[in-house]
C-alpha positions in Angstrom: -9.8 -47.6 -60.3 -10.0 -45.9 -57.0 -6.9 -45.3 -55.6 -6.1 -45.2 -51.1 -4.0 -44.7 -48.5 -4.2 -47.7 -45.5 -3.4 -46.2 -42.3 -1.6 -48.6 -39.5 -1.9 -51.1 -42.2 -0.3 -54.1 -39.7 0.2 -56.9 -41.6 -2.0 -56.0 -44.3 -4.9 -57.8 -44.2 -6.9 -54.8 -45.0 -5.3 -54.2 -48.0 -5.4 -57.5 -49.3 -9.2 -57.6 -49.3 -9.6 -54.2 -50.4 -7.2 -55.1 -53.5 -8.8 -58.2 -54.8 -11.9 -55.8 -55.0 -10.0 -54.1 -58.1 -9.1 -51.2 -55.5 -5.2 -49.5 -55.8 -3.3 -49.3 -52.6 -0.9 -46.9 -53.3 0.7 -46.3 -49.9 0.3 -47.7 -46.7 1.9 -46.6 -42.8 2.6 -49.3 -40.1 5.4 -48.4 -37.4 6.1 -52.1 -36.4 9.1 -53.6 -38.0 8.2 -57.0 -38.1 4.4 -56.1 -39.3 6.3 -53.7 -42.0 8.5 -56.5 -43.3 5.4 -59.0 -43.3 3.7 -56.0 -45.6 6.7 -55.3 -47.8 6.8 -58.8 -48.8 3.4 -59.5 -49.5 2.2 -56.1 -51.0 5.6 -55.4 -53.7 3.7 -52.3 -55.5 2.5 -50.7 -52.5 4.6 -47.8 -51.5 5.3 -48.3 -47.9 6.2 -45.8 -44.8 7.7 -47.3 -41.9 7.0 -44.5 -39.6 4.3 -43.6 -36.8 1.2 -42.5 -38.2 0.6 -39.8 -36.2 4.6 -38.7 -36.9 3.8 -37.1 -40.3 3.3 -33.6 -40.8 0.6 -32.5 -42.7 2.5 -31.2 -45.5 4.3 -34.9 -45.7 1.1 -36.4 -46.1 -0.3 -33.9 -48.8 3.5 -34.3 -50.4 2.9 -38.0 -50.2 -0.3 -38.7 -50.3 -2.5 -36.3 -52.0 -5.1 -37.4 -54.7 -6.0 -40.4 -52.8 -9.9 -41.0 -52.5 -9.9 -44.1 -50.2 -8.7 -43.5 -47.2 -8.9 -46.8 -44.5 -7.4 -48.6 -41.7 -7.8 -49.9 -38.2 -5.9 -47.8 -35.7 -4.8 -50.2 -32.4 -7.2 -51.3 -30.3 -5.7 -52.0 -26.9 -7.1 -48.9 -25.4 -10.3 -49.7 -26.3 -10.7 -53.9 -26.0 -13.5 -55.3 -24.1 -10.5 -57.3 -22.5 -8.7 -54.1 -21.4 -10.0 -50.1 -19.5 -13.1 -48.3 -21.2 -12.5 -45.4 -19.8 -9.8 -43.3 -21.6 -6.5 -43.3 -19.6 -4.2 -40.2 -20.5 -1.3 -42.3 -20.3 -2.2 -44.4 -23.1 -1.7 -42.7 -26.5 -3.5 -45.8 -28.5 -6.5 -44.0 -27.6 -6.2 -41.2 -29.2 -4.5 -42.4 -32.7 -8.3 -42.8 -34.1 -8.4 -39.4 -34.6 -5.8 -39.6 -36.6 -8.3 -40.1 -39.6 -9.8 -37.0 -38.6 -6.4 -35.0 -39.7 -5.7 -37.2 -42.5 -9.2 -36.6 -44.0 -8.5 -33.3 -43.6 -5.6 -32.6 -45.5 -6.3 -35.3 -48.6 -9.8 -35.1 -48.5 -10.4 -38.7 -50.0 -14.0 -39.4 -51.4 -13.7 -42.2 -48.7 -13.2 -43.2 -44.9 -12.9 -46.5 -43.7 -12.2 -47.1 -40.2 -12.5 -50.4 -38.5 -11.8 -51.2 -35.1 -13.1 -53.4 -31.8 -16.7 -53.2 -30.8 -15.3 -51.7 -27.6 -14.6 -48.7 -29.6 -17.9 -47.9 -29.8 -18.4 -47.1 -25.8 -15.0 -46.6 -25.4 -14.7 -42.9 -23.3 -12.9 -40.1 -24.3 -14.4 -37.6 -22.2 -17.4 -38.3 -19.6 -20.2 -38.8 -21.9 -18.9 -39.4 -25.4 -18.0 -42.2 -27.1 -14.6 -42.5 -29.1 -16.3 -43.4 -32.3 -19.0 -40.5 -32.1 -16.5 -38.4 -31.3 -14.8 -39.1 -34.8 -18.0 -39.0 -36.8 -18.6 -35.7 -35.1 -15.1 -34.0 -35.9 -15.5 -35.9 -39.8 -19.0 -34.1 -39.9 -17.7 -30.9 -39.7 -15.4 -31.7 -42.8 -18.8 -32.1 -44.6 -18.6 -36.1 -44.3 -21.8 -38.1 -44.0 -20.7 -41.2 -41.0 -22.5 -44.6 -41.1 -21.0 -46.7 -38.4 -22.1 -51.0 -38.8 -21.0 -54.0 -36.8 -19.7 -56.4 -39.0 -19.5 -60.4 -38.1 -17.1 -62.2 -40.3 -18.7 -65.5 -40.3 -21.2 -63.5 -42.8 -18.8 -63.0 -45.7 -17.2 -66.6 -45.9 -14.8 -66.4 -43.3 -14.8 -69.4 -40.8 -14.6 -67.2 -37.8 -17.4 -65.4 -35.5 -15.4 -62.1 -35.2 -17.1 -58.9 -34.9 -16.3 -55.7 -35.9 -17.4 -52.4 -35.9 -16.4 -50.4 -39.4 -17.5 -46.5 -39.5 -17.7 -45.2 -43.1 -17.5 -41.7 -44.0 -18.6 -40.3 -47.5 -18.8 -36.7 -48.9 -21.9 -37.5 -51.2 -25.0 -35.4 -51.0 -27.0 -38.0 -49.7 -27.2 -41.4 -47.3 -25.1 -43.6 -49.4 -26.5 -46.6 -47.1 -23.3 -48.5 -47.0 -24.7 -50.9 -44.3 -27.2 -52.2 -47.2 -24.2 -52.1 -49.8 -22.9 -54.7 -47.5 -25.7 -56.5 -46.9 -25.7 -57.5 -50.8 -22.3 -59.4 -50.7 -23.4 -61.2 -47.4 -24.2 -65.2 -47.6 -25.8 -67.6 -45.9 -23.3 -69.9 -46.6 -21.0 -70.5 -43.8 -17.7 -71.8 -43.4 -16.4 -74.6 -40.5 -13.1 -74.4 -39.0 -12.1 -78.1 -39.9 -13.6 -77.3 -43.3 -10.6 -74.4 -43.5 -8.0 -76.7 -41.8 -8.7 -80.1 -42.3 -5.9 -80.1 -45.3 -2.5 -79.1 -43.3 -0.3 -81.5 -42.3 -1.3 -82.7 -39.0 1.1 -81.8 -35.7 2.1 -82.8 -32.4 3.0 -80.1 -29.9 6.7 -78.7 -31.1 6.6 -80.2 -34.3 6.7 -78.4 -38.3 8.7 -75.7 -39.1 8.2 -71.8 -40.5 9.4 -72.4 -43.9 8.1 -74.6 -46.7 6.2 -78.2 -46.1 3.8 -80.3 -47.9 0.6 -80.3 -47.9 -1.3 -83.2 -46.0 -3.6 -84.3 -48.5 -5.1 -82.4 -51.3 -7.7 -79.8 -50.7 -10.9 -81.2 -50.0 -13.4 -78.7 -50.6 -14.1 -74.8 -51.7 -12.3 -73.1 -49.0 -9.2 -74.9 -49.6 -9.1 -74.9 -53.5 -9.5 -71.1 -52.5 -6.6 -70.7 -50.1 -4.1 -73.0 -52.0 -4.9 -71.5 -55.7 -1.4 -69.5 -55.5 0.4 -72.2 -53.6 2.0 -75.7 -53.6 3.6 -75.6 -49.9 2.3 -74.5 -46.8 4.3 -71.8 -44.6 4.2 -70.4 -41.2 2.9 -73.7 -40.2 4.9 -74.8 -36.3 3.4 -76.1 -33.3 4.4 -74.3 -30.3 6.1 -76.6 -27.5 4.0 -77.6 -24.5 5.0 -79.0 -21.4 3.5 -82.3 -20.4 1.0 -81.1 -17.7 -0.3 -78.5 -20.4 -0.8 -81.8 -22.9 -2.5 -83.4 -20.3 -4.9 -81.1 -19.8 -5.7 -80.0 -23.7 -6.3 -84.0 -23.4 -9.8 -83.7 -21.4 -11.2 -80.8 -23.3 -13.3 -80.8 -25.7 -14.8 -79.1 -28.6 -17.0 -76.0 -27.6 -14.7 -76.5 -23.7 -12.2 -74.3 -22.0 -10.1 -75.1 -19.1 -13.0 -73.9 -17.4 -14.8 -77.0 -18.2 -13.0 -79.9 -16.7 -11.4 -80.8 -13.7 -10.0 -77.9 -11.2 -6.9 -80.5 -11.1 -6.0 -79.4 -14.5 -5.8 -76.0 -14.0 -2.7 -73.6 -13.6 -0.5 -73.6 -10.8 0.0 -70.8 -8.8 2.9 -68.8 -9.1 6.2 -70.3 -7.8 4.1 -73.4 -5.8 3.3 -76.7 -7.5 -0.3 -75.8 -6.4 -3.4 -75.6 -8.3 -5.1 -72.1 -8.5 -8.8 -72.9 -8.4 -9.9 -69.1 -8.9 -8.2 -68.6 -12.1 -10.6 -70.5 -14.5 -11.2 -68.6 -17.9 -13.6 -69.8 -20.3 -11.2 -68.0 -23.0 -8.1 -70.1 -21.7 -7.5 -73.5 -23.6 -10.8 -73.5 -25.7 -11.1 -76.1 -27.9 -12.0 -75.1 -31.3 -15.3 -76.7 -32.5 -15.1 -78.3 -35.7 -18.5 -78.4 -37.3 -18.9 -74.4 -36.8 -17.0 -71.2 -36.9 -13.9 -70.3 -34.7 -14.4 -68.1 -32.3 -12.8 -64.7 -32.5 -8.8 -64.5 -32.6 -7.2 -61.8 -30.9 -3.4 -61.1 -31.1 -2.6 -63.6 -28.3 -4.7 -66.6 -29.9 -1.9 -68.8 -29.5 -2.1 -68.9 -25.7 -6.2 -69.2 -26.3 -7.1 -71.6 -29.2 -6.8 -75.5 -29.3 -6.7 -77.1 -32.4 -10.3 -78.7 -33.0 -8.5 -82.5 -32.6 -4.5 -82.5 -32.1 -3.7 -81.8 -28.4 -2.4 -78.1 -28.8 -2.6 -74.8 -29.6 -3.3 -73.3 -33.4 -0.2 -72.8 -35.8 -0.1 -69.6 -37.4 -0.9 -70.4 -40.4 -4.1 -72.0 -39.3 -5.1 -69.1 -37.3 -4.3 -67.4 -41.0 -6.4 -69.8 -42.4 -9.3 -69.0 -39.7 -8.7 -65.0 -40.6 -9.2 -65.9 -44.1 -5.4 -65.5 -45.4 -4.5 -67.6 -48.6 -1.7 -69.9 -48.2 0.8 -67.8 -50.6 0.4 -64.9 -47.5 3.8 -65.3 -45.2 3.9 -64.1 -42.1 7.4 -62.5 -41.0 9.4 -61.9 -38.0 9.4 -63.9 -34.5 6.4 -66.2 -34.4 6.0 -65.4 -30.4 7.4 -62.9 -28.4 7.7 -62.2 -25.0 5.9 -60.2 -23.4 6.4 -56.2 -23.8 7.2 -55.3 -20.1 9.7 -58.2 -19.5 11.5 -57.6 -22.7 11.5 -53.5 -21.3 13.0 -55.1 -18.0 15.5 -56.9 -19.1 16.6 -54.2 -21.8 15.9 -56.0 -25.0 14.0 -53.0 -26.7 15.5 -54.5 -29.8 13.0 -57.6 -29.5 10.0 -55.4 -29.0 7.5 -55.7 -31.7 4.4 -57.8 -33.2 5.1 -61.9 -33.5 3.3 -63.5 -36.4 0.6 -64.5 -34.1 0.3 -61.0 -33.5 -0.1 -59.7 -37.2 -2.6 -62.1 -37.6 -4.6 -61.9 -34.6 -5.2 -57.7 -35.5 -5.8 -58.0 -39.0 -9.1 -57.5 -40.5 -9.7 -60.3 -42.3 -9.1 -60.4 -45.9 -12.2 -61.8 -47.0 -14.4 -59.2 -44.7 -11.9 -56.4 -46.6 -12.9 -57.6 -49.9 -16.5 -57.1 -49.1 -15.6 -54.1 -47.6 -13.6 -53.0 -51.0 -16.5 -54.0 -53.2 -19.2 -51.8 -51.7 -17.1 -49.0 -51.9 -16.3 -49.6 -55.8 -20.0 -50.2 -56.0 -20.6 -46.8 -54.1 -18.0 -44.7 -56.9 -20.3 -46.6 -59.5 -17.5 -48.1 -61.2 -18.8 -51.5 -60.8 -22.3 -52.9 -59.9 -23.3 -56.2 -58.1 -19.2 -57.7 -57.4 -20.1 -61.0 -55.2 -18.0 -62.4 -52.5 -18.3 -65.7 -53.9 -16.1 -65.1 -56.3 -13.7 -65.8 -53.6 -15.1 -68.7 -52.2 
């Protein structure tokens, strides 16, 4: 059994996936409290480091960590979102915690590297010509690593989701281990629909279910459900957020495949302290309606200000946005299940409330069922095991 180390591990989607694919997960790092308890919880036989990846010495990770031969992770993103700069900004250290893979690999020396991240990464600018991500397959190349870097589109591996990702994967053997093609074994053309992954939880008006423990609707209707319910008899996490009447209204006129960009500018948001409309603030990501008969589009960590349940007039619950990411039911989500946002909370001194909400955790996780894939080309790749499918968690 191979045996790794998950760096920022979140929530731990990661190591879910890579776990099911008979992979160890000895340790993993996340700073975040809420994240870390989320982890603790969910992953009891993982040792588990609260700290700041980048915080450890080298000699703590060779004291903690050495003998590992997986090492994987997805470092944050922010810095390097299609959503947020490209260019690197010296003030923002997300940036630069990447090439924190680059100093782990070179103390522990894993067989293994697994680093996923936004496609963003990819043209993200450290300097004035070089990308982010060839600037960490250049630094793991001189450690004698041979770098394969693949975009990655979860719909491909059973999750009912479009997401893209872009995974780099680093191996010390002799020759090209052509991990994109290791991958492209466990893909299938099977595909799952969002109301196919939701259908079976209990249905919701705005403001209404709770976080802890509640029936299921109906039992589970097809192979996606039978899946996420095998380790289950309740569903968690699972409480509309509160809207006010105006926002009902206008979740009212959209639908599937629409966005507040779609309808009527009367619908749209009012300008700051005026009871006016602001025509020139019209998103297509604000207020789309989830289409039923295909995929979800991607979730980021603020999907609950973004998504719209495919027929009940508001936004996703967390655990169907879990659902969507490919979580199994018996997965519970931790800590606030939305926060304020970062700069107010710094304003009005409540450092003590700064951290990720559930929506959060599940919004940045890879997805479990990507992961496993993931997992199983790598065991495939050690030649411990030949030909694991993904359907076996279908």
């Amino acid at each position: 059994m191979l045996t790794a180390l998950d760096l920022f591990s979140g929530a731990g989607g990661f190591s879910l996936g890579i776990g099911w694919a008979g992979i160890e997960v000895v340790a993993a790092i996340e700073h975040d409290r809420f994240a870390a308890e989320t982890y603790r919880k969910n992953h009891r036989n993982t040792q588990f480091f609260q700290r700041d990846v980048a915080g450890l010495s080298d000699k703590e990770i060779k004291s903690h960590f050495d003998g590992v031969e997986v090492l994987f992770g997805g470092p944050p993103c922010q810095g390097f979102s299609v959503a947020g700069p490209s260019q690197y900004n010296k003030s923002d250290e997300r940036n630069r915690l990447i090439f924190e893979f680059e100093r782990y690999a070179r103390v522990l020396s894993p067989r293994f590297i697994v680093v996923e991240n936004v496609k963003g990464v990819v043209n993200g600018r450290l300097g004035k010509r070089r990308g982010a991500l060839t600037m960490l397959s250049d630094a793991l190349s001189v450690l004698g690593y041979r770098c394969e870097i693949t975009v990655v589109r979860a719909s491909n591996f059973l999750v009912p989701q479009t997401r893209e990702r872009v995974f780099l994967f680093a191996h010390r053997e002799d020759s090209s281990l052509g991990f994109e093609r290791l991958l492209e074994k466990r893909r299938t053309p099977d595909v799952v629909a969002s109301w196919e992954a939701l259908s079976d939880l209990p249905p919701l008006g705005a403001g209404e279910g709770i976080d802890g423990a509640q029936k299921y609707f109906k039992k589970a209707g097809n192979q996606f459900q039978n899946w996420a319910r095998k380790n289950s008899s309740e569903v968690r996490n699972h409480m509309a957020m509160k809207h006010t009447k105006r926002i009902i209204e206008r979740l009212q006129v959209i639908d599937p495949g629409q966005s507040l960009k779609d309808v009527s500018t009367k619908y749209g948001q009012r300008k700051r302290n005026s009871q006016d409309v602001d025509v020139t603030k019209r998103y297509k990501m604000n207020c789309f309606r989830i289409d039923p008969a295909g995929p979800s589009i991607t979730l980021p960590a603020n999907f609950q200000t973004i998504h719209v349940h495919p027929f009940q007039d508001r936004m996703l619950t967390a655990r169907e946005g879990a659902r969507l990411q490919s979580f199994p039911d018996d997965y519970v989500f931790y800590g606030p299940r939305t926060l304020m946002s970062r700069k107010l909370l710094e304003r009005e001194g409540r450092q003590d409330e700064i951290g990720l909400s559930q929506y959060n955790q599940i919004g940045n996780a890879v997805a479990p069922r990507v992961a496993f894939a993931i997992g199983a080309a790598l065991v495939e790749a050690s030649n411990q095991e030949e030909d694991m499918d993904v359907a076996e968690f279908a």
